[in-house]
N, CA, C and O atoms as a GROMACS GRO file, in nm:
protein
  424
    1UNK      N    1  -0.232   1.779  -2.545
    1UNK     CA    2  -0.357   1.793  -2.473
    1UNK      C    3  -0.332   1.771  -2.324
    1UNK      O    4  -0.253   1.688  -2.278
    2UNK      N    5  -0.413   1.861  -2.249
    2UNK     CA    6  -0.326   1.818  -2.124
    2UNK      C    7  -0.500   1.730  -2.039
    2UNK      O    8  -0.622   1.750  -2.044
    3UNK      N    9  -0.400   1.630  -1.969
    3UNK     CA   10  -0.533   1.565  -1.888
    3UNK      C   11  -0.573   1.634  -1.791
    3UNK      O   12  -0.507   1.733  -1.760
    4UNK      N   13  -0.686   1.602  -1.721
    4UNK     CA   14  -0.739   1.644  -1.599
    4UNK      C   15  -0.690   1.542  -1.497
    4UNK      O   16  -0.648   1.427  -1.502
    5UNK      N   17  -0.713   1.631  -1.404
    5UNK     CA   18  -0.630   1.540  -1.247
    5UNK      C   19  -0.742   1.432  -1.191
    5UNK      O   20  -0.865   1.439  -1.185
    6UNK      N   21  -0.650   1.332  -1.155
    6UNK     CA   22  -0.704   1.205  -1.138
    6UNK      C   23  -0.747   1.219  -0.973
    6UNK      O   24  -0.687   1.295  -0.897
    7UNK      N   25  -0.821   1.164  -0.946
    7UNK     CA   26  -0.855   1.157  -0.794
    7UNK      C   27  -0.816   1.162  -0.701
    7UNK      O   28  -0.877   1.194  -0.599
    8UNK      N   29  -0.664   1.120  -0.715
    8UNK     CA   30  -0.579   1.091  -0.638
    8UNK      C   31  -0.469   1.173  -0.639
    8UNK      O   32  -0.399   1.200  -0.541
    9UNK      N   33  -0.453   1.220  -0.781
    9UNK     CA   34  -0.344   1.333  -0.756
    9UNK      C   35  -0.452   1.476  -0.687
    9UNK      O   36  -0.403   1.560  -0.611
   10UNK      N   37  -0.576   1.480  -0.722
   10UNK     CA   38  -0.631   1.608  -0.622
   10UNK      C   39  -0.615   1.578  -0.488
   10UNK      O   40  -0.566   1.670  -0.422
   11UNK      N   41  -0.648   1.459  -0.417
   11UNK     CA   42  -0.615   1.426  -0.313
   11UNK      C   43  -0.442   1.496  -0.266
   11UNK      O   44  -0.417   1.582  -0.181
   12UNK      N   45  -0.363   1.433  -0.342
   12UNK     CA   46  -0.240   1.458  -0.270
   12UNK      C   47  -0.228   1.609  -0.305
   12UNK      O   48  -0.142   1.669  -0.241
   13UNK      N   49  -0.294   1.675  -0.388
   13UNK     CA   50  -0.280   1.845  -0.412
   13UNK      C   51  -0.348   1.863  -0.289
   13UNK      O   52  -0.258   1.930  -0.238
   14UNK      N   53  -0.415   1.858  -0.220
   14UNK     CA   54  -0.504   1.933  -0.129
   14UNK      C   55  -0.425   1.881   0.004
   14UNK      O   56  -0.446   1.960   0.096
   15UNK      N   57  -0.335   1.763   0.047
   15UNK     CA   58  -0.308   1.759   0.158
   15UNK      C   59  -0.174   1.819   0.153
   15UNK      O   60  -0.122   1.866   0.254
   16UNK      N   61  -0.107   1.819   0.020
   16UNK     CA   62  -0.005   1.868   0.020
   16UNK      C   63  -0.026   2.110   0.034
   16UNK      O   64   0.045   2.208   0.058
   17UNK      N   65  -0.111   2.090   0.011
   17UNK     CA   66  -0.154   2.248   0.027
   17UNK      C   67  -0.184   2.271   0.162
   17UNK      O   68  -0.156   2.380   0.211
   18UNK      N   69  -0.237   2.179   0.230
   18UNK     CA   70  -0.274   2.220   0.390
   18UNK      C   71  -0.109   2.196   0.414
   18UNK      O   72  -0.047   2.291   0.463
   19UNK      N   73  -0.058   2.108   0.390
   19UNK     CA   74   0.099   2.151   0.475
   19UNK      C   75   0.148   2.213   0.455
   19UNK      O   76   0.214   2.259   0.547
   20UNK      N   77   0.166   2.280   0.305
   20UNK     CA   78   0.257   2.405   0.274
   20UNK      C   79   0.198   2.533   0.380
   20UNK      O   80   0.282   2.598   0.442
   21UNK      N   81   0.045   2.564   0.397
   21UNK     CA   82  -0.035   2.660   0.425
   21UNK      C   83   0.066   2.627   0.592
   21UNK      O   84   0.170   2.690   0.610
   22UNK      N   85   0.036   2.566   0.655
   22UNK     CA   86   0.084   2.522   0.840
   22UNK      C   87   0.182   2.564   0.810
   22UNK      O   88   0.197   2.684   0.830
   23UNK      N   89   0.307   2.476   0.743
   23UNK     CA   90   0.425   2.443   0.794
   23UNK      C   91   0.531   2.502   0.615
   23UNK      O   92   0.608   2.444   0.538
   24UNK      N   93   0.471   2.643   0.623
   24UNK     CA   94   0.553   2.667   0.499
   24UNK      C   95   0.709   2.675   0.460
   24UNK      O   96   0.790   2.708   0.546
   25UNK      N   97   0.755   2.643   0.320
   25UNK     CA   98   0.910   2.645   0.318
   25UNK      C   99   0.993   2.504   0.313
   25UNK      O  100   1.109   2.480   0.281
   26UNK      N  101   0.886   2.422   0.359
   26UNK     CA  102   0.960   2.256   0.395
   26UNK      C  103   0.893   2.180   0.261
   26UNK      O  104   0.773   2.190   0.235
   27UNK      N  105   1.004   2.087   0.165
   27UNK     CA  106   0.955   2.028   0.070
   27UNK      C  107   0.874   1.879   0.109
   27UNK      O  108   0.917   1.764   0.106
   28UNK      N  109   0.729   1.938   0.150
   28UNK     CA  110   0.644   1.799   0.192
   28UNK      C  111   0.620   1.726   0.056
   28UNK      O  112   0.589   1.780  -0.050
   29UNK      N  113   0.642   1.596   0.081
   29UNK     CA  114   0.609   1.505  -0.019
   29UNK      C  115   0.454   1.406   0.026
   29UNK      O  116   0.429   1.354   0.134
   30UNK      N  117   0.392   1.406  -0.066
   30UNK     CA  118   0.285   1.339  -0.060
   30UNK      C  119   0.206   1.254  -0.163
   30UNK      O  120   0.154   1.306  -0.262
   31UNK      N  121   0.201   1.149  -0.142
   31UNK     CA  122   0.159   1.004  -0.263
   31UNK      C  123   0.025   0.970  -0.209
   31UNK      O  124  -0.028   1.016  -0.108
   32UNK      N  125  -0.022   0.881  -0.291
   32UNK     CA  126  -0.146   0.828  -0.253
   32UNK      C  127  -0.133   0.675  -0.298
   32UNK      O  128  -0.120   0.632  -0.412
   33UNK      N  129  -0.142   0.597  -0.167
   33UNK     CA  130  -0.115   0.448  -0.258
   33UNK      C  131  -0.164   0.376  -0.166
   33UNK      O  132  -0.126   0.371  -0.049
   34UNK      N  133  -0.269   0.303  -0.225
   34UNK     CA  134  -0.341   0.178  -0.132
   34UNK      C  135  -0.409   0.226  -0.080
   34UNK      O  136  -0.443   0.146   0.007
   35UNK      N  137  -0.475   0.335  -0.065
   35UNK     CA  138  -0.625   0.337   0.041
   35UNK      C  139  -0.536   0.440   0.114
   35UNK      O  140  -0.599   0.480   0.212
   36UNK      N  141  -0.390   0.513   0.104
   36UNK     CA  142  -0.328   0.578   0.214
   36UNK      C  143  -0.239   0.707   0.159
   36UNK      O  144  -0.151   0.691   0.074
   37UNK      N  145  -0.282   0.875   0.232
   37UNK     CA  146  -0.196   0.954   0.175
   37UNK      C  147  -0.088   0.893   0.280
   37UNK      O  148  -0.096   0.834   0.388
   38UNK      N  149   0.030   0.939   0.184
   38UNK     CA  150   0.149   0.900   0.236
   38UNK      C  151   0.250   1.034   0.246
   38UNK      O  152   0.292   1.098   0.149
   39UNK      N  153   0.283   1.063   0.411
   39UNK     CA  154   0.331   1.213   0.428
   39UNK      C  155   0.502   1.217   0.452
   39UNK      O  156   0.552   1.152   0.544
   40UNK      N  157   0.575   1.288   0.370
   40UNK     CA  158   0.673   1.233   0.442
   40UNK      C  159   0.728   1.442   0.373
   40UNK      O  160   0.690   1.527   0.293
   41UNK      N  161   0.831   1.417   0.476
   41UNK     CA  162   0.917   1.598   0.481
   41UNK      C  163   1.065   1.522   0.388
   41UNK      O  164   1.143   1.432   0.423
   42UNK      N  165   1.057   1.607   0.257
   42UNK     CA  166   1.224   1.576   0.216
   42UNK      C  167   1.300   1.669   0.247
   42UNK      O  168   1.403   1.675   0.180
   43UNK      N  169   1.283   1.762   0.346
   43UNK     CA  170   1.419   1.806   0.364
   43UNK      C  171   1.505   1.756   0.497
   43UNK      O  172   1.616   1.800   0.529
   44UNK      N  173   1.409   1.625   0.587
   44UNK     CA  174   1.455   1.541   0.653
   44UNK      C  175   1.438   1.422   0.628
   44UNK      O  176   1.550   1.370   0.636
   45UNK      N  177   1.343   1.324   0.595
   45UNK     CA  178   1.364   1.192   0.528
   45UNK      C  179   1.270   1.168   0.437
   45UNK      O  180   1.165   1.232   0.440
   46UNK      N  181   1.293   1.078   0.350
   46UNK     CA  182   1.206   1.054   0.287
   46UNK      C  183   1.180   0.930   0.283
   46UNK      O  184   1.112   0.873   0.198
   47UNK      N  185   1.243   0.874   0.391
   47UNK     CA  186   1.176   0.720   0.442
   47UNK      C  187   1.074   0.728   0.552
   47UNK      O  188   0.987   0.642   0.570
   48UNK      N  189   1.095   0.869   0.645
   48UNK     CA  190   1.018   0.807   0.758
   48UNK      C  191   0.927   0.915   0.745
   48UNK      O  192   0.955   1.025   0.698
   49UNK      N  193   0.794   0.870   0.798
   49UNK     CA  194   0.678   1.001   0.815
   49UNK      C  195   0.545   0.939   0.847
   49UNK      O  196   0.538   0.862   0.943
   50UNK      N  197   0.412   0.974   0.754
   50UNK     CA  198   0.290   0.919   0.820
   50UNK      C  199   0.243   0.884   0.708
   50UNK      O  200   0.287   0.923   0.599
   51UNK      N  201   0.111   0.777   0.732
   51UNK     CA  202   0.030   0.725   0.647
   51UNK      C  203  -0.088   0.736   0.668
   51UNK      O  204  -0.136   0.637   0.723
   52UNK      N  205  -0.165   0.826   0.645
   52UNK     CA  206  -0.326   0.846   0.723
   52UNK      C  207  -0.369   0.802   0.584
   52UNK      O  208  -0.329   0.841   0.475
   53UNK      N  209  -0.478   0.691   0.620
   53UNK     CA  210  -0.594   0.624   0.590
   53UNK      C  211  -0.708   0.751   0.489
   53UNK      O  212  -0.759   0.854   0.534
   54UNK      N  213  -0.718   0.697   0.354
   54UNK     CA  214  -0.801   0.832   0.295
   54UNK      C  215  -0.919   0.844   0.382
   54UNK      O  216  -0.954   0.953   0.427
   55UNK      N  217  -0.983   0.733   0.405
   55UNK     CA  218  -1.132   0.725   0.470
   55UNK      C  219  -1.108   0.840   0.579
   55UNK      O  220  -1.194   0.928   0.580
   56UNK      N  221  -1.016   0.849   0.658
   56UNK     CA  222  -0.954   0.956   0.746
   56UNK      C  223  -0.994   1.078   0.713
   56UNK      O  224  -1.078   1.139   0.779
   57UNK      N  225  -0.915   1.139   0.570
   57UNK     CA  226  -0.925   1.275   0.515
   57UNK      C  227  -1.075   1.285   0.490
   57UNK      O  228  -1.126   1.388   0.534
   58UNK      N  229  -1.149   1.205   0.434
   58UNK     CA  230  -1.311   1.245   0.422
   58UNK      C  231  -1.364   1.270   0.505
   58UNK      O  232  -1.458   1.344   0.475
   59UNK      N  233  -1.359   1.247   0.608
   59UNK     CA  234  -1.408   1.282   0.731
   59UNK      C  235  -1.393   1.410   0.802
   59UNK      O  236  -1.457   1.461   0.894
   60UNK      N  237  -1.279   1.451   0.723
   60UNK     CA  238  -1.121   1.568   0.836
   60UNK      C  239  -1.149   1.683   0.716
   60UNK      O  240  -1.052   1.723   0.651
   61UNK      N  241  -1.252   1.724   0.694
   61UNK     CA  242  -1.254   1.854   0.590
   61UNK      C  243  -1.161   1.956   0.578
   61UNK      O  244  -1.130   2.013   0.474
   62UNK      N  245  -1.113   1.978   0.708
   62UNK     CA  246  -1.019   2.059   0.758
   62UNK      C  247  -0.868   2.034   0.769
   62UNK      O  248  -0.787   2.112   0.819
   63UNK      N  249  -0.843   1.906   0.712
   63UNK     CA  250  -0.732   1.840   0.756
   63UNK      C  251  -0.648   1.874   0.874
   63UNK      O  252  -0.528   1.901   0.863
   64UNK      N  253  -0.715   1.871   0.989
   64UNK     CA  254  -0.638   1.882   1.070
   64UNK      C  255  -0.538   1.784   1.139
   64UNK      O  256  -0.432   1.800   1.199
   65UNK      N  257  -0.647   1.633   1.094
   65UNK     CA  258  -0.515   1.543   1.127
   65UNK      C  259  -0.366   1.492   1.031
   65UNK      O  260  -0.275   1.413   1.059
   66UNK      N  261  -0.390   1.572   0.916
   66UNK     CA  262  -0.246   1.600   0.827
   66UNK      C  263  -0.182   1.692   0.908
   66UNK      O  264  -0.068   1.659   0.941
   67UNK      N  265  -0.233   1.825   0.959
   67UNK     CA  266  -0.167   1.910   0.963
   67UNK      C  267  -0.101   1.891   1.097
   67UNK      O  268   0.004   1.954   1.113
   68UNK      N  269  -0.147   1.809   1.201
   68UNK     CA  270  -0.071   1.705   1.319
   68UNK      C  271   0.001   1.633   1.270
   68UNK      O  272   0.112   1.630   1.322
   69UNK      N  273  -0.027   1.529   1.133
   69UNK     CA  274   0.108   1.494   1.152
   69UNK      C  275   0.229   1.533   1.074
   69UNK      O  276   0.336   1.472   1.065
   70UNK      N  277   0.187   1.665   1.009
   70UNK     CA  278   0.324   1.712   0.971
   70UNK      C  279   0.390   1.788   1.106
   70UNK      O  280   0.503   1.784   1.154
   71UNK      N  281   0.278   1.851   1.139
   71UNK     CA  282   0.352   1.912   1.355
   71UNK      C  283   0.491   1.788   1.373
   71UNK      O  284   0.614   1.788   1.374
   72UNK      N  285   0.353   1.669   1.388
   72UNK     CA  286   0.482   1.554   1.460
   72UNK      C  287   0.543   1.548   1.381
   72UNK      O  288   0.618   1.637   1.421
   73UNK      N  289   0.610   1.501   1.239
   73UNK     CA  290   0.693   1.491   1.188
   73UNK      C  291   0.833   1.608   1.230
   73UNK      O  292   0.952   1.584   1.245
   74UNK      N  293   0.767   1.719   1.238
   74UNK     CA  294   0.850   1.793   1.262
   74UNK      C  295   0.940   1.806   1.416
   74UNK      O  296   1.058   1.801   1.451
   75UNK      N  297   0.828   1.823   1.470
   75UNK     CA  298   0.903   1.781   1.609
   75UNK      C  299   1.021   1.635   1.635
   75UNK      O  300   1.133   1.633   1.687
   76UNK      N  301   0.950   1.540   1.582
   76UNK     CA  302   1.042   1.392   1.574
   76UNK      C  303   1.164   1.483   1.556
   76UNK      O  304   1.247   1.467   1.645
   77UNK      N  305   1.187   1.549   1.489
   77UNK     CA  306   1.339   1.617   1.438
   77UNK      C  307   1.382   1.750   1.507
   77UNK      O  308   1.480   1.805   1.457
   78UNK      N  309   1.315   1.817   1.628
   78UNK     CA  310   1.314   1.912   1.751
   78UNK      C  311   1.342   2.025   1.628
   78UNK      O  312   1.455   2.065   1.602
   79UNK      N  313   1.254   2.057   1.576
   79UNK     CA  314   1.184   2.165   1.500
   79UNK      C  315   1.076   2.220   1.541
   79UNK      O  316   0.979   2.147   1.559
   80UNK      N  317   1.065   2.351   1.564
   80UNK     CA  318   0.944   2.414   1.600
   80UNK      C  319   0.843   2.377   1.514
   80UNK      O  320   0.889   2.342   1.405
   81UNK      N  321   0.725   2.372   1.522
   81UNK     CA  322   0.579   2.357   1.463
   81UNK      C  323   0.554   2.511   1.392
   81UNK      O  324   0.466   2.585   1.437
   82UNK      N  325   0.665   2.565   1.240
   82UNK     CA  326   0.663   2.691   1.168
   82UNK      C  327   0.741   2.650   1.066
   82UNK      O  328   0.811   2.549   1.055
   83UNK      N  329   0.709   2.782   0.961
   83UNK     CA  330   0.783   2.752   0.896
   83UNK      C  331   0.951   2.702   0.857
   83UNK      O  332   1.036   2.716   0.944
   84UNK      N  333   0.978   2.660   0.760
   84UNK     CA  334   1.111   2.658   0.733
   84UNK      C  335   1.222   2.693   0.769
   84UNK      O  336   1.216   2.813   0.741
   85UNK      N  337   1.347   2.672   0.822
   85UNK     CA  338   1.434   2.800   0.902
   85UNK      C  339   1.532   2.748   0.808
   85UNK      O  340   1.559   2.633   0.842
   86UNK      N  341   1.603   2.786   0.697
   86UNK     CA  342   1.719   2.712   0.653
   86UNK      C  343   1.843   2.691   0.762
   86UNK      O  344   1.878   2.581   0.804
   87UNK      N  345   1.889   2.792   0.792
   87UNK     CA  346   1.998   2.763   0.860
   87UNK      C  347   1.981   2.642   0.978
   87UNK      O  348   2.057   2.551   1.013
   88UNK      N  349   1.870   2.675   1.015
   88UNK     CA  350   1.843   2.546   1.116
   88UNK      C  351   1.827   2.418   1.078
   88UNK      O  352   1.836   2.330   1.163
   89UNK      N  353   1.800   2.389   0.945
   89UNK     CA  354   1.819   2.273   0.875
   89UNK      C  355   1.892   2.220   0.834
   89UNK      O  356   1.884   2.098   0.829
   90UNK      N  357   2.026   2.305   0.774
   90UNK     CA  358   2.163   2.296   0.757
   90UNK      C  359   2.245   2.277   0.881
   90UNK      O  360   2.357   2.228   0.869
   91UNK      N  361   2.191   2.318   1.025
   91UNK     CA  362   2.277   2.287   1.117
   91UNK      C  363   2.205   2.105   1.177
   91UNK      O  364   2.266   2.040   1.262
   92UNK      N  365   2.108   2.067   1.130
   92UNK     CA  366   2.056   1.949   1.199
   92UNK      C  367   2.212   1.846   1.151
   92UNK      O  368   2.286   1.838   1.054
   93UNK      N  369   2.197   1.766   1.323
   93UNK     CA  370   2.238   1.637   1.274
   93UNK      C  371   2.188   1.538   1.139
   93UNK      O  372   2.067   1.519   1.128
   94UNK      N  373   2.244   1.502   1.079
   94UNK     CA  374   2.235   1.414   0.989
   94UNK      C  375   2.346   1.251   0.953
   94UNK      O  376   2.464   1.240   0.984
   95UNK      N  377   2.272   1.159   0.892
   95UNK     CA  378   2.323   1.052   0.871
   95UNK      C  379   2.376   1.043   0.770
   95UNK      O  380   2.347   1.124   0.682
   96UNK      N  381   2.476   0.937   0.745
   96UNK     CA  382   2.602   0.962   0.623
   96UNK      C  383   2.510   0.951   0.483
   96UNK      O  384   2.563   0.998   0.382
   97UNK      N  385   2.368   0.889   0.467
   97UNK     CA  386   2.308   0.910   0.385
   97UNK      C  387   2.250   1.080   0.364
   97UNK      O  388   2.205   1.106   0.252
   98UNK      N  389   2.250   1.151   0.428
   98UNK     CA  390   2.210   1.270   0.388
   98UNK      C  391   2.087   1.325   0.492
   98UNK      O  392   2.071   1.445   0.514
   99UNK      N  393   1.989   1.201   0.565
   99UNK     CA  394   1.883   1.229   0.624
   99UNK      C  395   1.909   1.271   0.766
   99UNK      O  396   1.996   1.221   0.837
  100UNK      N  397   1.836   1.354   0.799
  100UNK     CA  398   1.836   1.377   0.904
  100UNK      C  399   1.813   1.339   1.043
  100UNK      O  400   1.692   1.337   1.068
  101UNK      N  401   1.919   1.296   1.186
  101UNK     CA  402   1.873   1.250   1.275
  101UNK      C  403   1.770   1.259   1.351
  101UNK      O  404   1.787   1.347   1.435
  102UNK      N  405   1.662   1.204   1.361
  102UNK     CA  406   1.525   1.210   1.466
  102UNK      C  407   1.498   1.135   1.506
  102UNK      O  408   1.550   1.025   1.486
  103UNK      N  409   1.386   1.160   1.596
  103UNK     CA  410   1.293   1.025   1.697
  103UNK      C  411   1.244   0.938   1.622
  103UNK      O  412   1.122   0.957   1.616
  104UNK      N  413   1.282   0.834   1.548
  104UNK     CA  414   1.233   0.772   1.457
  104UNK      C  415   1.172   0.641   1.582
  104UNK      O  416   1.219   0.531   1.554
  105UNK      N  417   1.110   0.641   1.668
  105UNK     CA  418   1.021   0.575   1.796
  105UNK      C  419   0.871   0.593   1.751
  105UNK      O  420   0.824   0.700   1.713
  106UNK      N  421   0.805   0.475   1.760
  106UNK     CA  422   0.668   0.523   1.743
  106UNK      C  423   0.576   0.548   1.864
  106UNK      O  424   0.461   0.589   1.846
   0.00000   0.00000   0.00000
């Protein structure tokens, strides 16, 4: 029997759809935990990224402040604000763990 989606996984379906829609090609990861979607890009880290406040998204019908901070995420790592470029991802600096070097500065 299959369940229906819990509140929270529609949540992370819908912010995770506005980033694919912006910033297509990049595997965005997105959780929901504590009151917070949690945004992070795995094809550069999956430690560092954003935490917008749900009360935030109710407000943001449009998610536009997801779709800023996947922009910034991307930039932190001097990536254009577009889709996916493989080769340009394969040429980023990276750390002996695998992640990729960026502005990790807040």
């Amino acid at each position: 029997m299959i369940q229906p989606m819990t509140t929270e996984q529609l949540q992370a379906a819908r912010v995770g759809d506005a980033l694919w829609h912006a910033y297509p090609g990049y595997r965005w990861a997105v959780a929901i935990c504590g009151g917070l979607a949690r945004i992070r890009n795995l094809d550069l880290s999956g430690q560092w990224g954003f935490d917008i406040p749900l009360a935030n998204l109710n407000h943001d019908p449009l998610l536009k402040g997801v779709i800023r901070a996947g922009g910034e995420i991307l930039e932190r790592y001097r990536l254009a604000r577009r889709g996916a470029d493989a080769d340009e991802l394969n040429t980023l600096p990276r750390w002996i763990t695998g992640e990729a070097k960026g502005d990790l500065s807040t």
